[in-house]
N, C-alpha and C positions, 0 to 999 in steps of 0.2 A: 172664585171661592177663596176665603179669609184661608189664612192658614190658622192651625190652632195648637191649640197642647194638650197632650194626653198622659196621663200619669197611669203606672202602673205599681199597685201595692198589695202585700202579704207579705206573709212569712219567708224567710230565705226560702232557698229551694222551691218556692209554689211553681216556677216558671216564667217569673216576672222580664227577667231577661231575654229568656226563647222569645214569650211572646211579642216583648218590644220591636224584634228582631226581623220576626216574619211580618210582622203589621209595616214596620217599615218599608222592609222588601216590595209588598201589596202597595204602599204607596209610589215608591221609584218605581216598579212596574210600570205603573200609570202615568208618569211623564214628570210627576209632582218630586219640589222638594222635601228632603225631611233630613232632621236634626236627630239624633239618640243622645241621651243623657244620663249616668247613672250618677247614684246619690249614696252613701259618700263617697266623694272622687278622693281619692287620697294621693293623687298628684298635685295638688295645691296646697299651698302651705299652711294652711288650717288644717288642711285633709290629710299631711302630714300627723300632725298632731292627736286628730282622731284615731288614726290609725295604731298609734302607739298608746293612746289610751281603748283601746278595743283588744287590744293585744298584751294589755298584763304593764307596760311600762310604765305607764301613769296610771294615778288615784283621782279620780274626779268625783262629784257629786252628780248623781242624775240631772240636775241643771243645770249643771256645766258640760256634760256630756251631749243634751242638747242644742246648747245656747252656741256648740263647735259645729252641731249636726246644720241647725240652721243658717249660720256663719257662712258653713262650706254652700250652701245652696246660693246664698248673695253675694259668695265671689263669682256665681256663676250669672248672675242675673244679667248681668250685659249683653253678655253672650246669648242669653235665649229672648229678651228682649229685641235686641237687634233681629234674631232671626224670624221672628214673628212678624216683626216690622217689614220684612222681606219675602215675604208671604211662603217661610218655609214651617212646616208643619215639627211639631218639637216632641218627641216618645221621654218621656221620663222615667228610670228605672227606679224607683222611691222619689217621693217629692213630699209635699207639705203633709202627708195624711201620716207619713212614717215618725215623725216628732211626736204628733199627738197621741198615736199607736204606742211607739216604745216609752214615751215619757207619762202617760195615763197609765200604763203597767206597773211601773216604777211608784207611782202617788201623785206626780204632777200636777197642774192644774190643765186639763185639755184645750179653756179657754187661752190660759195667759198663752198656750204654747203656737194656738191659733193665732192668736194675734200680734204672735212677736213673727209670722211671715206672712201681713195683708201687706206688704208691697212687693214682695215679690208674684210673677202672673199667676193668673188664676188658671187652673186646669178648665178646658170645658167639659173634659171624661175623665173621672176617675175609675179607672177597671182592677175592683180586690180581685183579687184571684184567691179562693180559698181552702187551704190544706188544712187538716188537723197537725197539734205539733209533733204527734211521734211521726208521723210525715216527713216532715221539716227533718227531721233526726237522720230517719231510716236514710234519706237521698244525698247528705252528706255527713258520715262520720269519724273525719276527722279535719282537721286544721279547722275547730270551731270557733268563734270568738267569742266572747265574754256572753252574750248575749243570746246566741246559738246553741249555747251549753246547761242553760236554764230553763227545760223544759214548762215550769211553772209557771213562770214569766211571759214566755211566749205561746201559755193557754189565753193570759190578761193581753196580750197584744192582740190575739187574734178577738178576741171578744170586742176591744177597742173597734177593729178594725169592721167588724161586724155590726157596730154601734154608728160608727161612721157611713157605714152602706147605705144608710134607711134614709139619707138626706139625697136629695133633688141633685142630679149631675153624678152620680154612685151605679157603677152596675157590679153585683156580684155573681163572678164565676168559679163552678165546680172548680178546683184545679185536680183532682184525685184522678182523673180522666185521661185519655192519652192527650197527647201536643197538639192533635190534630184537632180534638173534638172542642178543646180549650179556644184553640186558634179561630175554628169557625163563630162559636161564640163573642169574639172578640170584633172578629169582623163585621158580625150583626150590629152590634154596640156603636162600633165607629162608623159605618154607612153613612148615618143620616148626617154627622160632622162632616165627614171626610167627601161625601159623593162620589167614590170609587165605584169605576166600573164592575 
């Protein structure tokens, strides 16, 4: 069995992380490796940079806010290329769907944003998980970041993200639901990649 990649996207707080976590777990169970990945890492020196422009220090342009977003993803690309090559299965906590999401919110273009990451790998599953934003709000409120704080905003992300589902390799799931019922969903979705017991 190839190993593959699987991208996880929503809104903060949907549960993107839980779920990466226990699908993980599901696959070590089963003998297999697996890689986790979250997006933006802010231990790399771009992801430095993000960070301090997410957090009030720096003034960026939405293109430039991206253009760090995806930056940080192709420092990482070696590292999940390798591990694919090595037949280790890679959970991603945001990945490509999250540029076009937050930068189509903003005005972007969702094509150029698409195509400034076709070389980095392709997801074979992308799993939305989907909350409303006062959602997103209610489960954490406070240490927001720039982005987290604009409820309005992150109506046009989630719409994005909604728009993005309807394409081939897209499952969307409740996230409103407990962990569990989200989790078995998840499970469904990745079966037929993964062939877990």
């Amino acid at each position: 069995m190839s190993a593959v990649l699987i991208a996880f996207e929503g809104l903060d707080q949907s549960g993107k992380e839980t779920q990466a976590r226990l699908l993980a777990a599901s696959i070590a169970a089963a003998g297999r490796r697996v890689m986790t990945v979250s997006f933006p890492d802010y231990e790399t020196p771009i992801g430095t940079e993000l960070h301090r422009a997410l957090h009030g220090q720096r003034d960026y342009a939405p293109d430039v806010i991206q253009m760090l977003m995806i930056a940080n993803r192709y420092e990482w690309k070696p590292a999940i290329a390798r591990a694919l090559d090595q037949g280790t299965t890679v959970l991603a906590d945001r990945y490509l769907a999250s540029s076009v999401a937050y930068g189509e919110a903003q005005g972007l273009d969702p094509d150029w944003l698409f195509e400034a990451q076709k070389y980095l790998p392709p997801p074979a599953l992308t799993v939305m998980i989907d909350i409303a934003p006062s959602t997103a709000v209610a489960r954490k409120r406070t240490n927001r970041d720039r982005f987290e704080e604009d409820l309005a905003m992150l109506g046009r992300v989630r719409a994005s993200y909604r728009r993005q589902a309807a394409q081939a390799g897209w499952i969307a799931i409740d996230g409103e639901r407990p962990v569990e019922a989200v989790a078995a969903d998840v499970a469904t979705a990745a079966a037929s990649l993964l062939a877990l017991p």
